[in-house]
N, C-alpha and C positions, 0 to 999 in steps of 0.2 A: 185394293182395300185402303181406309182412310184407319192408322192408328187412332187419331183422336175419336172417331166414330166408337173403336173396340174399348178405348177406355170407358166413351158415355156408356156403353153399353151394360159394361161390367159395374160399373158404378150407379146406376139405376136397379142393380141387381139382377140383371136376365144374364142367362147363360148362355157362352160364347161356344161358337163349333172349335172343330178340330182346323179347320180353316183359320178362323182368326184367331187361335193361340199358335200357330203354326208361323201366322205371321208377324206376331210379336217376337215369337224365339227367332226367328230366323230373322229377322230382321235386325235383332240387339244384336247378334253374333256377327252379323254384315257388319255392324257400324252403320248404318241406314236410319234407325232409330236411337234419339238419346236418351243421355241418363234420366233424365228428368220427368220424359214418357214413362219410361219403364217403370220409374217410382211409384208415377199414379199410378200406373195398372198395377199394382205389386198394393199399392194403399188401400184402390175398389177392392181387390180379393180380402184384405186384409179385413175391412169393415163387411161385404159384401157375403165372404164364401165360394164354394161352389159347388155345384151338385156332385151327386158322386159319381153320374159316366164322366162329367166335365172335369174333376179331379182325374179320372183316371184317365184320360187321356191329356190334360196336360202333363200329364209323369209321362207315359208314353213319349211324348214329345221332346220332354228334358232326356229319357233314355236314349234319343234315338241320335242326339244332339253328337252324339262322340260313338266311340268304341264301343262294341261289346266284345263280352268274354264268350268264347265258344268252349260249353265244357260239355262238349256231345262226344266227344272220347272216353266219356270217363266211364268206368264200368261199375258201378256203384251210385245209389239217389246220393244226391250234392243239397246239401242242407247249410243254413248258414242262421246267425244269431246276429240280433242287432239291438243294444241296449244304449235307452236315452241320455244315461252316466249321470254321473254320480262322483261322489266321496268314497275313497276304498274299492269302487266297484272291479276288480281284478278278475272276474266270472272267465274272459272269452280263454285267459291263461291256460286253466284250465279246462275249461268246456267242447275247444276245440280238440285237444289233443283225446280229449276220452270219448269223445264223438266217433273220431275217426275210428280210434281204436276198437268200435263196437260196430264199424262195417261203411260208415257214412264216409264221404268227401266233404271236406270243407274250405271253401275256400270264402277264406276272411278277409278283405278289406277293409282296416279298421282305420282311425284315424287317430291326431295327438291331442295331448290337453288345452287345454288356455282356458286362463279364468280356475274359478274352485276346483273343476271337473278334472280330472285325469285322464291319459290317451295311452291306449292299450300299444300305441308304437315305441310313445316313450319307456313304457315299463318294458318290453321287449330288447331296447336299444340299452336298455342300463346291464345287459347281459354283453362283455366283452365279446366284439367280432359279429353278432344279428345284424343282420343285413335287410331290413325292409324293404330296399327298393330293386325287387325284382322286376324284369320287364316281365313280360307277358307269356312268354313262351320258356322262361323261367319257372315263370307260374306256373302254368299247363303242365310241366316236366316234372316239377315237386307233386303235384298231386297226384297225377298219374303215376308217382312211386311210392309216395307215402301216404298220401290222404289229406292231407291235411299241409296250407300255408296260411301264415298270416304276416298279409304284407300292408301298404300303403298304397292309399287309391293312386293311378296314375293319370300323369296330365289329361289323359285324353277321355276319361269315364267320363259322363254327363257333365262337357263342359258350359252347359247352360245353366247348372247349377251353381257351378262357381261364380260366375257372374253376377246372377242373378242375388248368390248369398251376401257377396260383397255391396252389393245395391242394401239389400233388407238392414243389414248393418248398422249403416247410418242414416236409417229412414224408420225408424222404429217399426220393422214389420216383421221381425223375426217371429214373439210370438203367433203364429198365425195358423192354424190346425189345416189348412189345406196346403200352406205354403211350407210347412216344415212335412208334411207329408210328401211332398212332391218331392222334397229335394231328400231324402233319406231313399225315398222308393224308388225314383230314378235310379239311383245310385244301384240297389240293388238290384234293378229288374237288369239292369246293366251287364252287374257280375253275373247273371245267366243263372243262377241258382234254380231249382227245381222246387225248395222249400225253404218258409223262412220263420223262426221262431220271434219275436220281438217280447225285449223285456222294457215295459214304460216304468220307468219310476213315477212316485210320488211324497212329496215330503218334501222339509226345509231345505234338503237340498235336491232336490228336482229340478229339471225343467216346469216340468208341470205341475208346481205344488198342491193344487188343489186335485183332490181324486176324481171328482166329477169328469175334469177335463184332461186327464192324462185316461181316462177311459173314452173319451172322444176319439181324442185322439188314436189311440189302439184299434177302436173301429174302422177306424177312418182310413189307417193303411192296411189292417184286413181289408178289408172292402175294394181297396187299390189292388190289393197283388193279387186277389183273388178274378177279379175281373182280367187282371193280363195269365190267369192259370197256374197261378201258384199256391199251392197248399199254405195256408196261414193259421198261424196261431199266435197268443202272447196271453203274457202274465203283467201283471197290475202287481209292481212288489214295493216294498218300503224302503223309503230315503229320507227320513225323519231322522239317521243317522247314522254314520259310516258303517259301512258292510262290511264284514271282517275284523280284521282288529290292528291291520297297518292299514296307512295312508304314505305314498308315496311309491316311486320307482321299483329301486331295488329293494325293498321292504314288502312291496308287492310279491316281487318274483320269490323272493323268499316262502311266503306265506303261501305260495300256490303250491311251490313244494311241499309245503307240506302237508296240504289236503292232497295230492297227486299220490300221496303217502300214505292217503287213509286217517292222518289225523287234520291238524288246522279246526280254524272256527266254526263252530257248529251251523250257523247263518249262513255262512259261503259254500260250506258241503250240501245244505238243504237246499237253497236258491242253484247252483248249479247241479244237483241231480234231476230238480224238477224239468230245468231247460230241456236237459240230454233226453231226460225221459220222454219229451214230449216232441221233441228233434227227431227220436228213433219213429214215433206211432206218425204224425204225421209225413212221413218219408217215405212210410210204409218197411221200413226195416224190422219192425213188430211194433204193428197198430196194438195189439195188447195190453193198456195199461200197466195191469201187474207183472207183467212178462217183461216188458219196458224198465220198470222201474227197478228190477231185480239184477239185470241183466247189466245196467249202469253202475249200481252199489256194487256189484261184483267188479265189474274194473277200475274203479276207483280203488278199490282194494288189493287188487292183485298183481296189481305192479304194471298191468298191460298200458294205461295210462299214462303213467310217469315216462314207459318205455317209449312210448310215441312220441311225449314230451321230449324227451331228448335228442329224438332224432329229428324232429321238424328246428332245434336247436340247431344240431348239427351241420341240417343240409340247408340253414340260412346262414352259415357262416358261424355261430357262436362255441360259445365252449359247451360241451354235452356235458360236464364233470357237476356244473350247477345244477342238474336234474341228483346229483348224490351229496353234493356239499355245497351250499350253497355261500357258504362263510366264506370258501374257499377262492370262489369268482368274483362275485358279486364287490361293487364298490362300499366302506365301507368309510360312514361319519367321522371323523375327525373330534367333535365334542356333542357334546347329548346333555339332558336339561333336564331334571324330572319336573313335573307339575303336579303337584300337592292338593287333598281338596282341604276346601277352606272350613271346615265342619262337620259334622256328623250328620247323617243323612241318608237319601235317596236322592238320586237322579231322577229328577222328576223328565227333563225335554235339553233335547242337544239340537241348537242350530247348527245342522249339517254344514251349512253356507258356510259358516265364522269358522267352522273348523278346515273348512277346506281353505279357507282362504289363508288360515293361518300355517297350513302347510307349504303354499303356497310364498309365504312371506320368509320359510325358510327354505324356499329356492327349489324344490319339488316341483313345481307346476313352472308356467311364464303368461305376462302379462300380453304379452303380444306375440306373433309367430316369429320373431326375430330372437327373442330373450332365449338365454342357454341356461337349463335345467341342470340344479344337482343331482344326478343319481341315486347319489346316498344320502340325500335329506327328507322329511319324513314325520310321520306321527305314528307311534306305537298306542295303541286304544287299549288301555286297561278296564276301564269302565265305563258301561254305558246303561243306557234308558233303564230305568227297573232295579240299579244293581244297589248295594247298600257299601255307604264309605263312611268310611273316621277320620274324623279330624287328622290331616298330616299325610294319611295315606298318599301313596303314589299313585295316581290313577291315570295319566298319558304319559309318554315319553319325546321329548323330540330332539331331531337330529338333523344333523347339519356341516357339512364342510367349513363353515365359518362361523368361528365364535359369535361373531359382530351379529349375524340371523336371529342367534335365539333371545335377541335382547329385545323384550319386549311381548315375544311371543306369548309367553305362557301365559300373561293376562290377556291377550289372548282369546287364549284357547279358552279360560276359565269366561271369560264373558259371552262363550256360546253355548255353557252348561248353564241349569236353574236346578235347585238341588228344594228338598221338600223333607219332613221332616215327616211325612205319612208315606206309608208303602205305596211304592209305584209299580205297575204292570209293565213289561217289555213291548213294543210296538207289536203287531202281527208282519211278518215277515210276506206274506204273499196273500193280498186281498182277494185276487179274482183272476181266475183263469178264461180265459177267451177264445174261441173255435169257431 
């Protein structure tokens, strides 16, 4: 086969077999083909597309690039979640442990922040002793006793992804609906799952701000995992502005306790019973909606949750005592900064973005995968979209290891709010559900 040939190809817009992406992959992986090829062909798909057997079997192709997870021991449907992130998003904390809790396997491969977005390893890692990096048979071992891990992808999951990612980087081809498709569903067809929920956001802090195209999107990897035989679903939910009412690490893990407890933000309790709910019907653990959805609110409430939570804690190493005291584990800030609003009003719209970012400026997130995260730095959400403030009120909190962070923040934070002097509506929390 002639590389240049499969770029014209794709770049004319006709669609390539399982042959000639077969020999793109394998040929970048060789070192055969260079960076430079791979670009174009990564730039046709970008402008170009591609159909939907030709998407699914180039994911195919990125899966089959590396390891897969064998979870054919497990005595229980293996269900998994996969959300595009966000601001605040802290779902999988507890989505996974109440999952299990209700009969499912879950086995998480999640990954870390950079940039506004948050990573479910980091907020894990800010728990004294969690251990992420389980090998593999670690893996297998935790779930086939408790149900439930959530660790960090390993070298060897669809390492055509990684490559590949590093390419789109600095080639502006990241946003690309078949190519972030591929490289998310590789991944998971990877981990072996049986079923897979996807939560796309949408909103100022999204990936995909526009609605249209994070519903594309959503299709697009239904349509993928369903053709390699896996039950799919997702939810189309809102990212117009931080999910919950912390932003950052240990402020996270906190807040998850305390919906694992029956209370926390009413946003985070809604958005993650609907996941579970919809984790249990499609798994077949009770396809019954209302049966489903009863069956979830009941373990979030009864403590069965929380109690998994602590043990998936446990048997990664961490302290189980943060599943009852979290004040107690948890890293905590050093100094803290209220932010005031500037007049009387309503919160009319909050750039998610600005605000993540400005968590981020107190050292919560990293700019690059080298930058070391504060644990305990942070934004406390006092008020958001819809809510009505006075002049002076406290409406964020943030927090920080180092005084020096919070200088400057708060304006900030304040230049990602627009405040209105007429009653504002709350965003809708979950636009469209998908099957």
């Amino acid at each position: 086969m002639n590389t240049y040939e499969i770029i014209y190809k794709k770049r004319e817009g006709k669609v390539l077999t399982k042959e000639e992406i077969g020999y793109i992959i394998s040929g970048y992986l060789a070192g055969d083909i260079p960076d430079y090829q791979v670009s174009a062909f990564l730039m046709a798909i970008f402008f170009k597309g591609m159909e939907t057997d030709e998407l699914a079997e180039f994911t195919r192709l990125m899966a089959d690039s590396g390891e897969k997870v064998d979870l054919s021991s497990m005595g229980a449907p293996t269900v998994d979640k996969h959300s595009t992130g966000g601001v605040g998003d802290g779902v999988s904390l507890i989505l996974a442990p109440l999952a299990a809790s209700l009969g499912a396997v879950v086995p998480m491969m999640s990954g870390r922040g950079l940039g506004h977005t948050g990573g479910t390893l980091d907020k894990l890692e800010s728990i004294p002793g969690y251990n992420v990096n389980l090998s593999q048979e670690e893996f297998i071992r935790q779930l086939e006793k408790i149900g439930v891990a959530i660790i960090g992808q390993t070298e060897n999951i669809a390492p055509a992804d990684k490559e590949f990612y590093a390419l789109r980087d600095v080639t502006a081809t990241v946003d690309s609906i078949p190519l972030i498709t591929a490289s998310i569903m590789s991944k998971k067809l990877a981990e072996g799952v049986e079923s897979l929920v996807l939560d796309v956001k949408t909103g100022s802090g999204a990936f995909m701000r526009r609605y249209d195209d994070a519903v594309s999107l959503a299709k697009a990897m239904i349509d993928t995992g369903r053709a390699h035989g896996r039950n799919m679903a997702a939810i189309i939910s809102d990212m117009s502005q931080p999910l919950g009412r912390s932003v950052g690490n240990a402020l996270e893990i906190k807040q998850a306790v305390e919906v694992l407890k029956g209370a926390g933000p009413a946003d985070m309790r809604e958005l993650t019973l609907e996941l579970v709910s919809i984790m249990l019907q499609i798994s077949g653990i009770e396809p019954d909606p209302s049966k489903a959805e009863k069956m979830t609110a009941e373990n979030l409430s009864n403590g069965k949750a929380l109690q998994k939570f602590a043990e998936m804690v446990e048997e990664q190493g961490g302290d189980p005592r943060v599943a009852e005291n979290p004040d107690r584990v948890l890293p905590a800030a050093s100094y803290s900064l209220e932010v005031k609003a500037p007049s009387d009003g309503y919160i009319e719209k909050m750039d998610t973005r600005l605000i993540g970012v400005a968590a981020l400026s107190l050292g919560a997130g990293r700019r690059n995968m080298q930058e070391k995260i504060d644990f305990s730095a942070g934004i406390e959400v006092l008020a958001k979209t819809g809510d009505k403030v006075s002049e002076g009120e406290v409406i964020a909190v943030l927090y920080s290891s180092r005084e020096s962070d919070l200088s400057g923040v708060a304006d900030d934070y304040l230049a990602g709010l627009s405040f209105s002097e007429e009653e504002q509506k709350a965003p809708e929390l979950i636009y469209r559900v998908l099957r």
